[in-house]
N, C-alpha and C positions, 0 to 999 in steps of 0.2 A: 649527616646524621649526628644529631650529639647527644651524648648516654651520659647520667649520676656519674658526678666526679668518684672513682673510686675508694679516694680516702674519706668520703666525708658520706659513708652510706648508712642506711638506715639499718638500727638492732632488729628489730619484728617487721615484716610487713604483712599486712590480714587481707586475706583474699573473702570476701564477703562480708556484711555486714548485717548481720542479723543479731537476735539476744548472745546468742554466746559468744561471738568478736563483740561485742559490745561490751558487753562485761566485761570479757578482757581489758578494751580501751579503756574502760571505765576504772579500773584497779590498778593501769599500768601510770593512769594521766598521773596520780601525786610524785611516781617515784624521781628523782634527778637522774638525768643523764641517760633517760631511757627516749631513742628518738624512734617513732611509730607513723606509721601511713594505713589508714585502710581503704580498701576498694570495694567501690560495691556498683554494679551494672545499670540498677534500678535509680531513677531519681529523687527517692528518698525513702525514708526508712518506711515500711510499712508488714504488719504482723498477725499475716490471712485476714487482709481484709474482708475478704469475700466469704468468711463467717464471725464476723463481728454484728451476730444478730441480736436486736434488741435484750438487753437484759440476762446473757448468758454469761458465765462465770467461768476463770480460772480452778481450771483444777489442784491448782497448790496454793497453798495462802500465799497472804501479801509478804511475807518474811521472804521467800526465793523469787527477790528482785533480782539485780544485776548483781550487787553487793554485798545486800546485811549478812549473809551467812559466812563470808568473811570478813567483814568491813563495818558494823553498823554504825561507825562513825562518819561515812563516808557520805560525803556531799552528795551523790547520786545515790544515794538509797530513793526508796516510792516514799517514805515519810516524808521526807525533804521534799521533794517534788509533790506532794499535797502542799505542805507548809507554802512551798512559793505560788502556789495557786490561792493558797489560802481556805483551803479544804480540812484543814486538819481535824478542827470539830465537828463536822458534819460527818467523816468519817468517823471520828470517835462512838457518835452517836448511833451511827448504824449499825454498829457491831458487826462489820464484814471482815469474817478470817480469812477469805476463800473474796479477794477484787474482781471487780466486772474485766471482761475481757478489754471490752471495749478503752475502756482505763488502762490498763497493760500497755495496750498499741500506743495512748498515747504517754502514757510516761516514758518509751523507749524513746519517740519520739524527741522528747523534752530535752532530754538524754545527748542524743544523736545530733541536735543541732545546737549543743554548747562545745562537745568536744572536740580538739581542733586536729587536726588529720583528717578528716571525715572525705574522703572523696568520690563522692554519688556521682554517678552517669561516667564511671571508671570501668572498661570490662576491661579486665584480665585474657590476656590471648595465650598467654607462655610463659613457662616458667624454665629457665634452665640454671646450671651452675657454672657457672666462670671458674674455673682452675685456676688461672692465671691471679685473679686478685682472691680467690679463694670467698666469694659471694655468691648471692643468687641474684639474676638478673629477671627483671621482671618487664615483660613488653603488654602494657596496655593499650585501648581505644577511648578516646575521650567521646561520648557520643551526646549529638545535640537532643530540642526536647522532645523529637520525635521519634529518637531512638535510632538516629543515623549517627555515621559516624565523622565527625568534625575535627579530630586529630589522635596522632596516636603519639605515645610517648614511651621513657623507659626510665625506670625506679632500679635502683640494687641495696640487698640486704643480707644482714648476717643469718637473717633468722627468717623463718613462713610460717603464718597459721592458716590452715585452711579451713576455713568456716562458710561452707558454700549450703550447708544445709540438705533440705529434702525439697522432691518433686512428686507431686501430685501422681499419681499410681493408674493407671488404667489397665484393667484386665483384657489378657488377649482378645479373649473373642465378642470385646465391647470397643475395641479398639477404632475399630473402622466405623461405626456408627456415632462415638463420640467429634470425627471428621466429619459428619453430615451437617450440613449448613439449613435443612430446611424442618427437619425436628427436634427440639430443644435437647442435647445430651449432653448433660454437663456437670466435671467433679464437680464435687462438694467446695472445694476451695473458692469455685470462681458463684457460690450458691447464689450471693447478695444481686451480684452485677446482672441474675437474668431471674430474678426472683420474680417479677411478674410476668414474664412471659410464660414462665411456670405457672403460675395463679392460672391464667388464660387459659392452660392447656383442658380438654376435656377427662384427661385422666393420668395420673401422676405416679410413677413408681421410685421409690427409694431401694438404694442395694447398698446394705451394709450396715452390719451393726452397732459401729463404736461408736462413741459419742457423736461425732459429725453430723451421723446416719438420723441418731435419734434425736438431732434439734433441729435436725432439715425438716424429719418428717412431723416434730411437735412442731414447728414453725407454719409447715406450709395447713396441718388439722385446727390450727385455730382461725386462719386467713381465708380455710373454703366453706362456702354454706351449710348448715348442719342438714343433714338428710342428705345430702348430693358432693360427699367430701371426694370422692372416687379417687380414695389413696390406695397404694400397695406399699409393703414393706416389706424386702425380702432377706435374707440373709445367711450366708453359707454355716453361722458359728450355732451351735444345736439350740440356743435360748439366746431372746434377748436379757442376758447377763448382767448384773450389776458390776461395775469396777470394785476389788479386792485392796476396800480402805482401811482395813483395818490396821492397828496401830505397827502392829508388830508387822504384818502385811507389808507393810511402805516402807519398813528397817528393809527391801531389796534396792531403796533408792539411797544408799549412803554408800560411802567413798570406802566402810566393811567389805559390804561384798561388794561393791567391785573390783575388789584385792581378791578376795575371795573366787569371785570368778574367772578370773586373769588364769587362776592359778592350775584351774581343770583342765584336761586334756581337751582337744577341740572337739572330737566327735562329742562331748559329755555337754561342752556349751552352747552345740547345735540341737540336741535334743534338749534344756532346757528354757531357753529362750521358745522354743517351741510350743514348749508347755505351761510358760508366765503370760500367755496371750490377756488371760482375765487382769493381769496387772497393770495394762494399758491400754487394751484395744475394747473391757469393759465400759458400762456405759452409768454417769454416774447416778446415785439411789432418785437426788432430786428430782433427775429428767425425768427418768422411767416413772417416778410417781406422778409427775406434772403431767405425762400422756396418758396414762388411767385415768387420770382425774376429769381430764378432759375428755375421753372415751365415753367415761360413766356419765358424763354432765348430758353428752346428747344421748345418753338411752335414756331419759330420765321420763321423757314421753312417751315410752314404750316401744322405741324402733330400735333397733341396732345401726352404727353412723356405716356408712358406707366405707368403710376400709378393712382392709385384709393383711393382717400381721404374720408373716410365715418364715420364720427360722430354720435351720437345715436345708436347705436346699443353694445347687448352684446355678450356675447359667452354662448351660452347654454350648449352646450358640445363641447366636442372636441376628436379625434381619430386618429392614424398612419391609413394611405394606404399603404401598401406597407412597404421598408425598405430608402422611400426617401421624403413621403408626406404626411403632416398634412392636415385633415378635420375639417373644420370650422364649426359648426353649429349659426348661427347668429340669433339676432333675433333683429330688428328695433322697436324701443319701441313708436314711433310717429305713424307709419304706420300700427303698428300691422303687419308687414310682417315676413316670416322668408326666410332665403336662406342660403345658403354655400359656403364655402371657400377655394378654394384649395392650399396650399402653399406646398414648399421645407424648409421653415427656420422660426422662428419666433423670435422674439425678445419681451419680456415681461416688457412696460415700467408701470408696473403694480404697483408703490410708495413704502411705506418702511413702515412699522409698527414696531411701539414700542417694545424693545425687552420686556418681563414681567420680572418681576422684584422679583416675586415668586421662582423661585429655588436658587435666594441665600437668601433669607426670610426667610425658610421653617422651621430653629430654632428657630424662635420666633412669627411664623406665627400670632400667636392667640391674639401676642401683637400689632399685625398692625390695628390700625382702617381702617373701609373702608367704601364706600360711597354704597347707594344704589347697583349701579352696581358691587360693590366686589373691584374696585381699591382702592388701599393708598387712603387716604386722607391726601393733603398734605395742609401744611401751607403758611403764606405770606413769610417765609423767604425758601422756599423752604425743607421744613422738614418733615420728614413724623411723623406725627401723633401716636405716640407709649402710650401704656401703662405707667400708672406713675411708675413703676418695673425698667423701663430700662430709668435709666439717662442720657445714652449718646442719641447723635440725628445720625439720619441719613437723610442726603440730599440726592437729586436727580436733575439730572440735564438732561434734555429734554426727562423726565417722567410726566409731569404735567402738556400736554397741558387738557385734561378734565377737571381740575381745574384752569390752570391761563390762557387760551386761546390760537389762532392760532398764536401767538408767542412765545411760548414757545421752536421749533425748530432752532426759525430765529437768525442766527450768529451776528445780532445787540444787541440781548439780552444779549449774552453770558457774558460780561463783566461786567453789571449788576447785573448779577444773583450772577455771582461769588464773587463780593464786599458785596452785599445780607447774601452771607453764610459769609464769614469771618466777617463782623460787629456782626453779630446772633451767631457767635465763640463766641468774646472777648469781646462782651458786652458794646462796645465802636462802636465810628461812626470813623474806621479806613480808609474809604473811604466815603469822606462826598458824599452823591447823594442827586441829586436834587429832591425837594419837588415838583415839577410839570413838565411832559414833554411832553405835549400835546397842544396842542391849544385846541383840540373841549370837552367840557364839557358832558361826556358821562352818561347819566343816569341826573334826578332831584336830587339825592343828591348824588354826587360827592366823589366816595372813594378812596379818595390818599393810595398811599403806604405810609407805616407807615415809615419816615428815620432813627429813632432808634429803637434797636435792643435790646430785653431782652438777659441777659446773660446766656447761655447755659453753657461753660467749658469756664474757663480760659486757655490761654497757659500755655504751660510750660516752667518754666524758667531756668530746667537744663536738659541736656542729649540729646541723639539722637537719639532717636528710635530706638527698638533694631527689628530687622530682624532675624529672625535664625533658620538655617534648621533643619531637624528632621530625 
């Protein structure tokens, strides 16, 4: 077995490779002397495909790329990658603040396959700390294009980010029936890849109300025949809700509060993260107008379309009929009523939770602080909190809304964050960020983020990382 030369190991290594280790890569490629590896399971970059439905739109403008909000000089900005497409005046023309999604996946893409480290079809099996050279050793799986595995190898580093991202969310007692192979139930995530089998079904129900929810269920009212659309849409939050865009609204998405919210007692961060649901989990103005619109278009002959919109309510249980229909048990939490639900298909726009971050931990488990509830604790530069034993740090990157807030997801951060970790590298302000980005003054004493950075590792100023299989 032969493991990375000790001396010659890599400063960061990213365990995942999604927008925000992207980003990182992407701010880290200019610096000299900084040597980087990331891994990523999947054979290439790809950014929910499985709701890249015709013509639906990012939620934040084009400016919270990978880059421009610290960088807009930066050769991976989305302008730049218009330009090399040669897009540039068509987009000018369009006057899009707010880029198609679809465009997103591929600009990361664009991204992903110039930067060099990039190592797709990499899983990550283990992460521990060597004492002895004072690193982190990292044991991967090279896997072929079926997703088997064709070799395994081993990386070592001064430094880990872990950017493993979110998993698709299924509610307990839908659980077992999203496992049925013979009625279509299926997240929202995977919506594209079984979209017509969906069409096909005689009757279709949607659960859940955030955005997902609301362009599955405009997606699938414009695809079924008017008079015989036989949707439901159901959802536990008391109104289909608009998302809370407003200006001053969205100052909860800046690097303010989330100084601000670091700084609460925990019990006070579980209750309001509770209560910002409308700041991300709403749905935004255009949708909810685009499904009235279309609502009212087929009454316009004097029928009502066949779908059932019902907010408040949950699912108790749920059970197959048969080899073709799902049983709803509901239950109205305003009314106190219950009733049921008969459908052919369901579709679960049921959100995405945090992958844990525990089984690649699990070597040095005992050295992770953690909070009350058992999570990292992580720091203002996004670092988890480790035993003084292990010198290197490990970051995380959209693991920490419980500690920095409901922005901790949102792709305006990302760039931030990423500048964040590298300044907290090299111990230098290599990306100078601004000392205030907020108008509203949150909290009586006011806790900026700190713009300089204690010195965790120095880069390195010679070698390149050695990689090497085993």
């Amino acid at each position: 077995m032969t493991t990375a030369d000790p001396n010659r190991p890599l400063d960061l290594a990213g365990v995942g490779i999604g927008p925000a280790n992207l980003s990182l890569a992407a701010l880290a490629y200019p610096l000299p002397g900084l040597e980087c590896a990331w891994f990523e399971q999947r054979p290439e970059f790809r950014w929910h495909p499985g709701l890249l439905v015709e013509g639906t739109t990012l939620q934040v403008p084009f400016l919270a790329d990978l880059v421009t909000l610290v960088d807009p000089t930066s050769r991976w900005s989305f302008l730049n990658y218009l330009r090399h497409q040669r897009r540039l005046f068509p987009f000018y023309f369009s006057e899009r603040f707010h880029g198609l999604r679809a465009e997103y996946d591929a600009y990361c893409r664009w991204v992903s396959g110039q930067l060099p480290g990039m190592h797709f079809s990499h899983q990550v099996d283990a992460i521990r700390w060597n004492h002895e050279h004072a690193l982190f050793d990292i044991d991967f799986t090279r896997l072929g294009p079926a997703g088997e595995a064709e070799a395994v190898g081993r990386a070592s580093a001064r430094n880990i980010v872990l950017g493993i991202g979110t998993a698709p969310h299924v509610p307990e007692p839908l659980r077992l029936l999203a496992e049925a192979r013979t009625i279509p139930v299926v997240h929202s995530a995977d919506y594209l890849d079984h979209r017509e089998r969906l069409l096909a079904a005689g009757h279709v129900t949607v659960i859940g109300s955030g955005q997902s929810g609301a362009e599955v269920f405009l997606d699938l009212l414009r695809r079924r025949p008017e008079g015989r659309e036989r949707l439901a849409w159901v959802s536990r939050t008391p109104a289909f809700a608009p998302m809370e865009y407003s200006k001053l609204g969205l100052e909860h998405f800046t690097p303010d509060y989330a100084a601000y919210f670091r700084a609460l007692p925990e019990p006070i961060r579980e209750q309001r993260l509770a209560q910002q649901w409308q700041l991300h989990k709403g749905i935004d103005h255009g949708t909810l107008a685009a499904i009235h619109d279309e609502l009212y278009r087929r009454s316009v002959g004097g029928g009502w379309p066949d779908a059932v919109l019902t907010p408040g309510v949950t699912v108790r249980t749920a059970g197959r009929l048969g080899s073709d229909q799902v049983e709803l048990h509901l239950d109205h939490l305003e009314q106190g009523e219950r009733s049921r639900l008969i459908t052919n298909a369901l579709v679960l726009a049921t959100g995405y939770r945090e992958r844990p971050l525990d089984p690649l931990l699990t070597a040095f488990d005992q050295a992770v602080l953690r909070d009350e509830a058992g999570r990292p604790c992580v720091d203002e530069h996004c670092r988890l909190r480790l035993d003084p034993d292990i010198t290197g740090a490990v970051f995380v990157q959209n693991a920490e809304r419980h500690s920095h807030g409901v922005g901790a997801p949102d792709l305006g951060l990302f760039a931030h964050r990423s500048a964040t970790i590298l300044n907290s590298l090299s111990g230098e302000e290599l990306y100078p960020l601004p000392e205030r980005t907020a108008f509203t003054t949150f909290g009586l004493r006011p806790a900026r983020p700190r713009v300089g950075a204690p010195r965790t590792h120095v880069f390195a100023t010679q070698g390149t990382g050695n990689i090497s299989p085993r």
